[in-house]
Backbone atoms as SQL, in Angstrom:
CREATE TABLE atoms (id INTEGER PRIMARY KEY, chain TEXT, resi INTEGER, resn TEXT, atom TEXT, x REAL, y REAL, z REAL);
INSERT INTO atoms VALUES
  (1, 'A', 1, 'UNK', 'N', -11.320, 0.919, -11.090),
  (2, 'A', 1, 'UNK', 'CA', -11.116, 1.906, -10.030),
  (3, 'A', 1, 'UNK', 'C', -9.847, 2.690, -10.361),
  (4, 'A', 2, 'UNK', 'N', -10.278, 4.027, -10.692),
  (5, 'A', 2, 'UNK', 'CA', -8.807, 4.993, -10.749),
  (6, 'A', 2, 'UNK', 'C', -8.186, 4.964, -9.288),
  (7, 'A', 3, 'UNK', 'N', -6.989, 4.993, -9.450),
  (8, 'A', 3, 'UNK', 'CA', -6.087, 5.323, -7.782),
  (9, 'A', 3, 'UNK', 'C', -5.233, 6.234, -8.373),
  (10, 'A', 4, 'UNK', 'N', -4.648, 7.263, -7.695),
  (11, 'A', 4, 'UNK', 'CA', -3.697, 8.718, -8.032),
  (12, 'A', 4, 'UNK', 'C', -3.025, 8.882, -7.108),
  (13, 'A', 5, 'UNK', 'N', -1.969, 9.045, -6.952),
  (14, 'A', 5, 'UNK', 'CA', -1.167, 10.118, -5.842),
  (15, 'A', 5, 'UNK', 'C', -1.639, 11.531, -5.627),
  (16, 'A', 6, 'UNK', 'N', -2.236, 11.784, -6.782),
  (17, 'A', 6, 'UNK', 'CA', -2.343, 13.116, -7.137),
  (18, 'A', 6, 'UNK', 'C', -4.195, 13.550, -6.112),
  (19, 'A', 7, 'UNK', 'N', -4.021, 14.775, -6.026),
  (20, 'A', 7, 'UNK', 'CA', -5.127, 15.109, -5.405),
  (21, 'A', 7, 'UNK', 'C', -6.406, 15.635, -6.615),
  (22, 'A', 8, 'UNK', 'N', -5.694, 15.447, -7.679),
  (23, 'A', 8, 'UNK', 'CA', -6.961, 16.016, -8.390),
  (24, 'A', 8, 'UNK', 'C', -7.003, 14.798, -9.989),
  (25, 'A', 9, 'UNK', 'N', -7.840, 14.683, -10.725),
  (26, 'A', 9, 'UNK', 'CA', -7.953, 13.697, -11.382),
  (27, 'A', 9, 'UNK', 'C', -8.284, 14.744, -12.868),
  (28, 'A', 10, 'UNK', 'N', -7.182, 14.815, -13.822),
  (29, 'A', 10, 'UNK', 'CA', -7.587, 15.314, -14.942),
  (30, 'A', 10, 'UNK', 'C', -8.843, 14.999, -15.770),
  (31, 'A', 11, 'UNK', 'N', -9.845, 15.836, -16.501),
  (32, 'A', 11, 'UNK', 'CA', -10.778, 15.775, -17.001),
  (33, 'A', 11, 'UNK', 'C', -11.698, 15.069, -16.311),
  (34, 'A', 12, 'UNK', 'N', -11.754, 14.886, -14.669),
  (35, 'A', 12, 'UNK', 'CA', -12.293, 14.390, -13.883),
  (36, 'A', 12, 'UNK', 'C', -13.396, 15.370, -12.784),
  (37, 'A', 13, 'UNK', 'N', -13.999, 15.805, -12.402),
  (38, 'A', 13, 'UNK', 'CA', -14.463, 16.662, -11.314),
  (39, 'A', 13, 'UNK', 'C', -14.953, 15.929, -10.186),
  (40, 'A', 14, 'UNK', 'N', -14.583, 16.336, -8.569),
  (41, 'A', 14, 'UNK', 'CA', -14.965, 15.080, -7.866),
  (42, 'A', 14, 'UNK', 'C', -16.541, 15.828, -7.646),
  (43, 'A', 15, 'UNK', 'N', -17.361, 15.241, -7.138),
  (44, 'A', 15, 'UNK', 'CA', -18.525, 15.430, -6.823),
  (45, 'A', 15, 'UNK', 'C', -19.375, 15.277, -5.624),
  (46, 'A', 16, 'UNK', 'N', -17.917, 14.420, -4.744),
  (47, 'A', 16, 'UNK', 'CA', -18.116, 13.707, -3.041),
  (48, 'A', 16, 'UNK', 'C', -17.298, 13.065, -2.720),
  (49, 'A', 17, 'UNK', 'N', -16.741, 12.877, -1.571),
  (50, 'A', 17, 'UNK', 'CA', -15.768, 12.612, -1.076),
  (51, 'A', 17, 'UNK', 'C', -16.645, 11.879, -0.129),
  (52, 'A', 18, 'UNK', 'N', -16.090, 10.625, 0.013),
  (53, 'A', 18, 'UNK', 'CA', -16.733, 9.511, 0.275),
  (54, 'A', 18, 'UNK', 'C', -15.509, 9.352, 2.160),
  (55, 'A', 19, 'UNK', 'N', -14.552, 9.831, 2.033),
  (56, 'A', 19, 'UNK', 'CA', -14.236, 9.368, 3.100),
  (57, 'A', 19, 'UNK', 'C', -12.453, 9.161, 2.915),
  (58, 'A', 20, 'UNK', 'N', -12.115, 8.425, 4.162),
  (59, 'A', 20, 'UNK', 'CA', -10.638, 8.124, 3.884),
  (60, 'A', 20, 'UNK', 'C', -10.868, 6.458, 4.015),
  (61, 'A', 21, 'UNK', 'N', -9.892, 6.050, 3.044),
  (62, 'A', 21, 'UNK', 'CA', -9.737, 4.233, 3.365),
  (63, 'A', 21, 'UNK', 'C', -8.540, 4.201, 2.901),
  (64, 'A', 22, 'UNK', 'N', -8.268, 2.924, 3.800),
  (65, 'A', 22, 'UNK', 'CA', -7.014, 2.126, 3.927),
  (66, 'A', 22, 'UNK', 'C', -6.832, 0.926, 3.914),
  (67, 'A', 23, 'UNK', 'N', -5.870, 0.055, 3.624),
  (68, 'A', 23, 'UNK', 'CA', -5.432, -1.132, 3.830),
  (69, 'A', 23, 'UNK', 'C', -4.245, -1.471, 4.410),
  (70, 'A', 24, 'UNK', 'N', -4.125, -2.453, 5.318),
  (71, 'A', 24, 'UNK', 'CA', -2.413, -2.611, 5.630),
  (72, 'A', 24, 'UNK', 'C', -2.571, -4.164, 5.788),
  (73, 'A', 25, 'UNK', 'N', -1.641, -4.807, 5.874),
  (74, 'A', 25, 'UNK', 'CA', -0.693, -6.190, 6.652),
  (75, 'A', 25, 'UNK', 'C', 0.665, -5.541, 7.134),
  (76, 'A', 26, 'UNK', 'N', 0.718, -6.891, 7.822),
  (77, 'A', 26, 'UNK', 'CA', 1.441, -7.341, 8.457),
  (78, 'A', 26, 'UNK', 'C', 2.144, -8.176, 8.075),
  (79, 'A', 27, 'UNK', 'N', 3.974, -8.353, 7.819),
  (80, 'A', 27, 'UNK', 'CA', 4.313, -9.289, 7.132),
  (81, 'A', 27, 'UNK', 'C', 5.336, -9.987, 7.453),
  (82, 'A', 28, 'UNK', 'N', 6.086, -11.315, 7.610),
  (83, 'A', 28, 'UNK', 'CA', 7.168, -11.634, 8.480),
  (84, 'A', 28, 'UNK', 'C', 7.747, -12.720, 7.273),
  (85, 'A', 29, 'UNK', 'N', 9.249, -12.303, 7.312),
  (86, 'A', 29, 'UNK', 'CA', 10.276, -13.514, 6.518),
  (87, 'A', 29, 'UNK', 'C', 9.905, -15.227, 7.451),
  (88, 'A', 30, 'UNK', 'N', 10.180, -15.657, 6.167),
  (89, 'A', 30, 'UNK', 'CA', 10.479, -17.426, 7.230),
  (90, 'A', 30, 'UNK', 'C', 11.707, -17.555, 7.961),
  (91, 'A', 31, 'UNK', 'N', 12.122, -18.060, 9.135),
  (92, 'A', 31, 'UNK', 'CA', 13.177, -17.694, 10.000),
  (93, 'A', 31, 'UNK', 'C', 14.457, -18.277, 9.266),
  (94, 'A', 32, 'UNK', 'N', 14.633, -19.129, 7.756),
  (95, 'A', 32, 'UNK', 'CA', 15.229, -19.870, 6.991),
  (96, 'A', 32, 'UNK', 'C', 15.926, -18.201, 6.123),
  (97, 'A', 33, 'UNK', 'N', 14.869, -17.716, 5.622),
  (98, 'A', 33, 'UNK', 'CA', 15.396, -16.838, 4.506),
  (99, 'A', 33, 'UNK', 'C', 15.601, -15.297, 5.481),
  (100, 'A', 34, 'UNK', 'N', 15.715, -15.453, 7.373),
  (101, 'A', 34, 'UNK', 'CA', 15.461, -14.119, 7.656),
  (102, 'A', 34, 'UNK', 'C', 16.984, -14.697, 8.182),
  (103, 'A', 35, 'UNK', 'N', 17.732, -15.411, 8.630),
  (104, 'A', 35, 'UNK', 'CA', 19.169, -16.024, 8.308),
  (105, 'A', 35, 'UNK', 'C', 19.770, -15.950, 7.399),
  (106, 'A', 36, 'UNK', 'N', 19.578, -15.683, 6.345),
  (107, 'A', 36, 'UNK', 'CA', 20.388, -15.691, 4.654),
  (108, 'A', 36, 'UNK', 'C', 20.470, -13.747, 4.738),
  (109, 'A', 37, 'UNK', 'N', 19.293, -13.561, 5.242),
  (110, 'A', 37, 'UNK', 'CA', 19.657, -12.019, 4.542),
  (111, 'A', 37, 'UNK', 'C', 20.126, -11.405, 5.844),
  (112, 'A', 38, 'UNK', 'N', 20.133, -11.650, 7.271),
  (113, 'A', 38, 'UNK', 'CA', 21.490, -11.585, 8.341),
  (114, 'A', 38, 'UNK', 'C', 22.707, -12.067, 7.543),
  (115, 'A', 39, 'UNK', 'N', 23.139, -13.018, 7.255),
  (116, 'A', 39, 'UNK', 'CA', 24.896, -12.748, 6.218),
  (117, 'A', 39, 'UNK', 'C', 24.703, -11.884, 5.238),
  (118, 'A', 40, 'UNK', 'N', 24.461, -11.618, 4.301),
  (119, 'A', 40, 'UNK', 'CA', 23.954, -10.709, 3.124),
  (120, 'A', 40, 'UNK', 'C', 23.977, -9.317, 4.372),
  (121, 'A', 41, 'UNK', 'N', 23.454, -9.000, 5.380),
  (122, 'A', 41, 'UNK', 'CA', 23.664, -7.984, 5.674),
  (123, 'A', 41, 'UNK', 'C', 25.155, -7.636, 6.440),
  (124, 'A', 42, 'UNK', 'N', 25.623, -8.461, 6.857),
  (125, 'A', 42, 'UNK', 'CA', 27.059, -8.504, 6.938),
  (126, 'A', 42, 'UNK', 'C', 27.931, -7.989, 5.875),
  (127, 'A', 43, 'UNK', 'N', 28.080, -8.885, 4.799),
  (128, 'A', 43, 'UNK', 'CA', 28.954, -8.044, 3.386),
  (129, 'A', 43, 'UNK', 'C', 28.100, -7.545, 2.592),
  (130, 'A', 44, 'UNK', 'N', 27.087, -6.894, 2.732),
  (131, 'A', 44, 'UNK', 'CA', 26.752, -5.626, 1.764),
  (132, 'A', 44, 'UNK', 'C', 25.634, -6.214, 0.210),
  (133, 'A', 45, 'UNK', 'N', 25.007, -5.460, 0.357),
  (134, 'A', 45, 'UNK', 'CA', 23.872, -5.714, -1.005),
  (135, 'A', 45, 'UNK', 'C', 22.637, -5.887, -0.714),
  (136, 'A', 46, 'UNK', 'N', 21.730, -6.026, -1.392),
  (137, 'A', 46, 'UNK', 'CA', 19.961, -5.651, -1.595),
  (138, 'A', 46, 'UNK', 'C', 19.663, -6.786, -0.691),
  (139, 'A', 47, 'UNK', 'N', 19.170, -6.737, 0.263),
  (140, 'A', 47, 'UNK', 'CA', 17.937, -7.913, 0.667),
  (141, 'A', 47, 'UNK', 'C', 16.683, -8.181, 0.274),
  (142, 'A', 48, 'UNK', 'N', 17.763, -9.207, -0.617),
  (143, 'A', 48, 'UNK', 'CA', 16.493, -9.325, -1.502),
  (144, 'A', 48, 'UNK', 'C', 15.009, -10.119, -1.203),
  (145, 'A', 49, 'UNK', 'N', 14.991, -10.859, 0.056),
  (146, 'A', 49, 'UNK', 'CA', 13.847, -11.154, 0.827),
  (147, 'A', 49, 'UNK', 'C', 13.246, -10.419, 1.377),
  (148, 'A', 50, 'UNK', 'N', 13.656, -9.452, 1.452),
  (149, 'A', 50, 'UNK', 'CA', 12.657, -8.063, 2.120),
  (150, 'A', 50, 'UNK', 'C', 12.173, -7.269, 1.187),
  (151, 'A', 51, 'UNK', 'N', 12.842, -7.418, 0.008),
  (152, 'A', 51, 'UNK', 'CA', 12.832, -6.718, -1.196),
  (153, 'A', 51, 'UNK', 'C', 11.309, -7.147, -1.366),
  (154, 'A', 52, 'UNK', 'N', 11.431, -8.642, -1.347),
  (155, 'A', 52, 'UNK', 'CA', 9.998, -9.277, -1.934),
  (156, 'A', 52, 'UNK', 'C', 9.080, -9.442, -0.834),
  (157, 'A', 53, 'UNK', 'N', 9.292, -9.554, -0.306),
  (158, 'A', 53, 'UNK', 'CA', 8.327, -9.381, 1.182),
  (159, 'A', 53, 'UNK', 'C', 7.443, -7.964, 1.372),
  (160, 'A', 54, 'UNK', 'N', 8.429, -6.520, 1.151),
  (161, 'A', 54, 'UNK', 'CA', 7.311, -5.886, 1.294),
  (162, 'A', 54, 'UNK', 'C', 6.767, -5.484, -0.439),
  (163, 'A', 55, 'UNK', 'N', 7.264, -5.605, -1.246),
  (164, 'A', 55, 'UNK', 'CA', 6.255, -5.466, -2.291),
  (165, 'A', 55, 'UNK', 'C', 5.623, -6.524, -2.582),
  (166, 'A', 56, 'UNK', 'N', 5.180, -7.418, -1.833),
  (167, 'A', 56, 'UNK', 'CA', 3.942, -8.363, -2.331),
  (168, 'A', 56, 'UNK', 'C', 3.325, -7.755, -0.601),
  (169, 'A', 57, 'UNK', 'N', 3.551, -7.161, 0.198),
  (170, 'A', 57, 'UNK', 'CA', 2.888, -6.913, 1.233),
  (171, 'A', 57, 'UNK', 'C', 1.979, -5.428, 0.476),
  (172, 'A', 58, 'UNK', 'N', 2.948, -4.580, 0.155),
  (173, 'A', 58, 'UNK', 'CA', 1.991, -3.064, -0.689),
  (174, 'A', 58, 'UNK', 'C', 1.272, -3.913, -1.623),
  (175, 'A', 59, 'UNK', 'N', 1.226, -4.749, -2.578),
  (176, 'A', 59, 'UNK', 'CA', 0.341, -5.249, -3.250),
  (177, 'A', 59, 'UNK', 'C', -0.911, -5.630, -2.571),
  (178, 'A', 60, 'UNK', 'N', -0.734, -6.001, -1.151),
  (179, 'A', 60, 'UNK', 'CA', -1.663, -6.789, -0.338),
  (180, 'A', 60, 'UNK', 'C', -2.784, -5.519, 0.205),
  (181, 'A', 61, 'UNK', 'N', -1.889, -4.252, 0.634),
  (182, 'A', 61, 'UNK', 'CA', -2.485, -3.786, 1.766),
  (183, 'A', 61, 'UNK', 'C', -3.191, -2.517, 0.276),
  (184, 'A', 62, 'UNK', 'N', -2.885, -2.511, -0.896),
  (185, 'A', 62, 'UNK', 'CA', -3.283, -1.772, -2.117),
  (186, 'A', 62, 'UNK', 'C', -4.723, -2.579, -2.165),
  (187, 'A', 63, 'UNK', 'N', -4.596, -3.829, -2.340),
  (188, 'A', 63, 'UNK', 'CA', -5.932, -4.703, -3.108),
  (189, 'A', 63, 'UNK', 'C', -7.086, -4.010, -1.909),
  (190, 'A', 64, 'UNK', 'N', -6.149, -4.074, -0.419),
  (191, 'A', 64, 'UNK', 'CA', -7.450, -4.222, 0.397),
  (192, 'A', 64, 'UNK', 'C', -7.896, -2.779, 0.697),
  (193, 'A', 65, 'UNK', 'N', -7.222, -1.756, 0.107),
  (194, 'A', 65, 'UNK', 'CA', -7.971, -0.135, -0.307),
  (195, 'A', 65, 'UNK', 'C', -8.704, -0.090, -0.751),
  (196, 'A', 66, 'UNK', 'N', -8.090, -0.655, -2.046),
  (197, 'A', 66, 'UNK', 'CA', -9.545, -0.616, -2.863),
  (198, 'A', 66, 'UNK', 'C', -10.722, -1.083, -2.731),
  (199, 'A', 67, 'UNK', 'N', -10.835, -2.084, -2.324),
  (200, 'A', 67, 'UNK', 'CA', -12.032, -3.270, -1.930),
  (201, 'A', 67, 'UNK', 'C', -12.798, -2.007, -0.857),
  (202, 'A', 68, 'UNK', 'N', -12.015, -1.582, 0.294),
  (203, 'A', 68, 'UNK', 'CA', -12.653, -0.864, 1.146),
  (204, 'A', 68, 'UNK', 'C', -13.815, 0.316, 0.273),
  (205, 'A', 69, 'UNK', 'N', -12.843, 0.762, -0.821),
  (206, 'A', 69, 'UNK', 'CA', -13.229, 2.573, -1.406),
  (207, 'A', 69, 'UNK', 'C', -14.448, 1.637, -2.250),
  (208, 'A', 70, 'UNK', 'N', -14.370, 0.561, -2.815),
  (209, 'A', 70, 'UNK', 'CA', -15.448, -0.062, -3.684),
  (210, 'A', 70, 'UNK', 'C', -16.466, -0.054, -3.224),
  (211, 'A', 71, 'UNK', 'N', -16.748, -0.918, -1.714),
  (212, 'A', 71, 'UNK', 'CA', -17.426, -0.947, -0.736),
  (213, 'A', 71, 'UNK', 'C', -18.545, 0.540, -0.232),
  (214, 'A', 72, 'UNK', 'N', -17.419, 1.414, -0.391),
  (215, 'A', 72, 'UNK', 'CA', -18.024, 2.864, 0.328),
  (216, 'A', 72, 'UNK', 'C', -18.994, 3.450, -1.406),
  (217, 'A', 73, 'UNK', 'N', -18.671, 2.853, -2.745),
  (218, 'A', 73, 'UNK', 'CA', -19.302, 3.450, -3.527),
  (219, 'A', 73, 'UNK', 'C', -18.279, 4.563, -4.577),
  (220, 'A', 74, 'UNK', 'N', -17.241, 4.192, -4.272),
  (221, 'A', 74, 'UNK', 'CA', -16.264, 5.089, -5.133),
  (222, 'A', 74, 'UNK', 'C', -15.418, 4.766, -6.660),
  (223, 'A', 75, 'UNK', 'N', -15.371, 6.085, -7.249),
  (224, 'A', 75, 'UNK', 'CA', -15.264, 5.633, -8.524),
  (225, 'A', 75, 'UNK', 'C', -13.627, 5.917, -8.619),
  (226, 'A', 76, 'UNK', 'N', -13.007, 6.764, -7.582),
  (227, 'A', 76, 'UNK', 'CA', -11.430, 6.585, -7.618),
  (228, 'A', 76, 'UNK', 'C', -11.157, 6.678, -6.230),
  (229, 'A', 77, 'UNK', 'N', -9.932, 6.877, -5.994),
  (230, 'A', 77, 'UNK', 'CA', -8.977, 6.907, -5.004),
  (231, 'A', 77, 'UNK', 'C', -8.271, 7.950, -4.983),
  (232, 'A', 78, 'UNK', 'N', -7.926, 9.178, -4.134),
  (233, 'A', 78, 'UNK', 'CA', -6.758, 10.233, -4.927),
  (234, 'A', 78, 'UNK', 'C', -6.166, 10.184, -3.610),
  (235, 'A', 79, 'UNK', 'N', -5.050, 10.725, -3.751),
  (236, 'A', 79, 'UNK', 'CA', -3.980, 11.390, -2.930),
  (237, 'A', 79, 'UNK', 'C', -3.547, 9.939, -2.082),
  (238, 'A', 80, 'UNK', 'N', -3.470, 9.074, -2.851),
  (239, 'A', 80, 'UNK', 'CA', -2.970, 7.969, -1.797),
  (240, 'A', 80, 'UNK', 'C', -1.622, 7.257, -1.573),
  (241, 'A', 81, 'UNK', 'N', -1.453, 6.792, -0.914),
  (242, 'A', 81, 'UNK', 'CA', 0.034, 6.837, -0.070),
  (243, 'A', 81, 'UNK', 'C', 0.335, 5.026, 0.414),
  (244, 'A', 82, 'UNK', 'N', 1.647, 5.132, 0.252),
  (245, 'A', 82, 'UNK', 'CA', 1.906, 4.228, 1.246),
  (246, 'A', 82, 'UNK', 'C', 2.839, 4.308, 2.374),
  (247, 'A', 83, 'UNK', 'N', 3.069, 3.826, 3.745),
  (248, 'A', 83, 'UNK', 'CA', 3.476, 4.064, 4.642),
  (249, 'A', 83, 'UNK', 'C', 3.689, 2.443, 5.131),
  (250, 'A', 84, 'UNK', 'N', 5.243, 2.557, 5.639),
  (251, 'A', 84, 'UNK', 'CA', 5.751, 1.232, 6.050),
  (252, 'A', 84, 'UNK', 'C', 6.891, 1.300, 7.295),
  (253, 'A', 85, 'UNK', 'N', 6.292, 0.154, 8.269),
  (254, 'A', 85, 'UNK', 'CA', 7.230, 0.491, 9.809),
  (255, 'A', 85, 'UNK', 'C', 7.486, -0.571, 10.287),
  (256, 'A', 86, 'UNK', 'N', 8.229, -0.750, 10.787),
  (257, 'A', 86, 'UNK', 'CA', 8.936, -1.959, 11.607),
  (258, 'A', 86, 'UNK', 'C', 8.150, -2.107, 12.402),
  (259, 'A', 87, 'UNK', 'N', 8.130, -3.438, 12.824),
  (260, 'A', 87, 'UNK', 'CA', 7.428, -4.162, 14.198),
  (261, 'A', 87, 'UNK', 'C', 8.452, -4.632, 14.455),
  (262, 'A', 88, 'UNK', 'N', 8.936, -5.793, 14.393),
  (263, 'A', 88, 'UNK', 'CA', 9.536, -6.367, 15.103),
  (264, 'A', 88, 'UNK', 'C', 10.896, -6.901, 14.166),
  (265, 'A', 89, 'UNK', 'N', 11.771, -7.516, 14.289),
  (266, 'A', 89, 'UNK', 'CA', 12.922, -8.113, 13.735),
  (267, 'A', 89, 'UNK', 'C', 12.103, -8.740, 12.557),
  (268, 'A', 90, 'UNK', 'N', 12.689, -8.592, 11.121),
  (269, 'A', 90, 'UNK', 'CA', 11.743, -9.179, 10.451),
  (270, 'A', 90, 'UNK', 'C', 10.483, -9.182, 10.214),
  (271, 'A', 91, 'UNK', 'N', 9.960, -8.435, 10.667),
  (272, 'A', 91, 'UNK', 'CA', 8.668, -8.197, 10.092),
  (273, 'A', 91, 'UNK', 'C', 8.060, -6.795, 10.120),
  (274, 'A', 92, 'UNK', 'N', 7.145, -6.346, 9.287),
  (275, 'A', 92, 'UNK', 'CA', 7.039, -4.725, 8.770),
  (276, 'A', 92, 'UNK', 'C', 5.906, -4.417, 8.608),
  (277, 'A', 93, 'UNK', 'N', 4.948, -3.514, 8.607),
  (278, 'A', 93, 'UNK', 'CA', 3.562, -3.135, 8.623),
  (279, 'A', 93, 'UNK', 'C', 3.926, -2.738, 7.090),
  (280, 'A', 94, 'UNK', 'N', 2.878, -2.909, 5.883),
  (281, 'A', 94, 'UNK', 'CA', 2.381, -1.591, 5.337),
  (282, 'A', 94, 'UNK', 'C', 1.018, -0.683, 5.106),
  (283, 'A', 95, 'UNK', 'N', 1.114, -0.162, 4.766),
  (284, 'A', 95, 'UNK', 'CA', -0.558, 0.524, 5.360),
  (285, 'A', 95, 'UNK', 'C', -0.404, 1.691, 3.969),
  (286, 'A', 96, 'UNK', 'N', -1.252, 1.184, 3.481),
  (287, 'A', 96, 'UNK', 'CA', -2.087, 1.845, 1.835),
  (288, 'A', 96, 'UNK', 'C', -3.338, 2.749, 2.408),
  (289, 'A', 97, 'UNK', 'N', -3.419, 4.168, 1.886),
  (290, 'A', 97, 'UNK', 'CA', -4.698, 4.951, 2.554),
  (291, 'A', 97, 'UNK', 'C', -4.494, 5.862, 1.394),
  (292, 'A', 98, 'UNK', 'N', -5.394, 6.384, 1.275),
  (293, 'A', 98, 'UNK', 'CA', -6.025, 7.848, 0.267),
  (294, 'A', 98, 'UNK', 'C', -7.740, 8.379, 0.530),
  (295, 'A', 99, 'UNK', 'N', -8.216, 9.076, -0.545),
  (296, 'A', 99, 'UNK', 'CA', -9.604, 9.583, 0.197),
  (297, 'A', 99, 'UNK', 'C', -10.360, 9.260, -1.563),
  (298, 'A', 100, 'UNK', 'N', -11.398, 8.418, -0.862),
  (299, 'A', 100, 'UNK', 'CA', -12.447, 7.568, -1.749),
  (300, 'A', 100, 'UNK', 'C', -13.342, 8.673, -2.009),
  (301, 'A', 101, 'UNK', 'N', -13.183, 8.921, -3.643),
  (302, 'A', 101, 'UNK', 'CA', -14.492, 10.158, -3.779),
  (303, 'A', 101, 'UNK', 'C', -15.067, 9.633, -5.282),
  (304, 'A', 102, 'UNK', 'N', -16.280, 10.191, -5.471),
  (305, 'A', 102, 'UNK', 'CA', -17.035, 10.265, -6.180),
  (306, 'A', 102, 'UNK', 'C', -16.854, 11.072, -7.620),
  (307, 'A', 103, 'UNK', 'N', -16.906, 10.864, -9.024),
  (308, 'A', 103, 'UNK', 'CA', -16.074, 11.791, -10.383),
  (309, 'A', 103, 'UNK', 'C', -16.878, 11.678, -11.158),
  (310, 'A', 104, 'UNK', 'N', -17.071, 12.664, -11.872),
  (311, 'A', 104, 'UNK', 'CA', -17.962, 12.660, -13.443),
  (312, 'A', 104, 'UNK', 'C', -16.885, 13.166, -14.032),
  (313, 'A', 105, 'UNK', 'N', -16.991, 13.213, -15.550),
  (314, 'A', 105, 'UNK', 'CA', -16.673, 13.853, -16.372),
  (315, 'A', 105, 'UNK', 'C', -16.725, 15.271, -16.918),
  (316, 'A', 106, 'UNK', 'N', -15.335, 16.081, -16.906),
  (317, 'A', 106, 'UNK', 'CA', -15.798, 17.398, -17.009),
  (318, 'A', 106, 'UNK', 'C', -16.398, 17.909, -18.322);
């Protein structure tokens, strides 16, 4: 499955546009490592539990795009995005979307 940011797919022509799909989670630190990176946010530097928290969460809410655009019959993904928001203390939505279309070869 091709995926792009891009809206158009070199040496590609779309042929149908299958739709929009998305994936997201939902993701929350353990209340052990969401204490470590409260001091760490006190004197300064990367949190690095959030660091890893939401990129294995975009990994999560990516797999489940695709699966969706597979599902609908699609041979890529273009113009797709990710988007990420707070819920609550410690924990963060991300939400993977683009538009599932159909490509031959030009």
């Amino acid at each position: 499955m091709m995926v792009t940011s891009t809206d158009f797919i070199p040496q590609k022509e779309i042929i149908e546009i299958l739709g929009i799909v998305k994936g997201n989670t939902i993701r929350a630190k353990h209340l052990g490592k969401d204490i470590m990176s409260g001091f760490k946010h006190l004197v300064g530097g990367e949190l690095k539990e959030y660091t890893i928290m939401l990129d294995e969460a975009r990994d999560v809410a990516y797999e489940k795009m695709v699966a969706e655009a597979k599902e609908k019959g699609a041979d890529a993904v273009i113009t797709m995005r990710f988007s990420t928001s707070g819920i609550s203390q410690g924990a963060a939505e991300v939400l993977c979307y683009g538009t599932a279309v159909k490509v031959v070869d030009k």
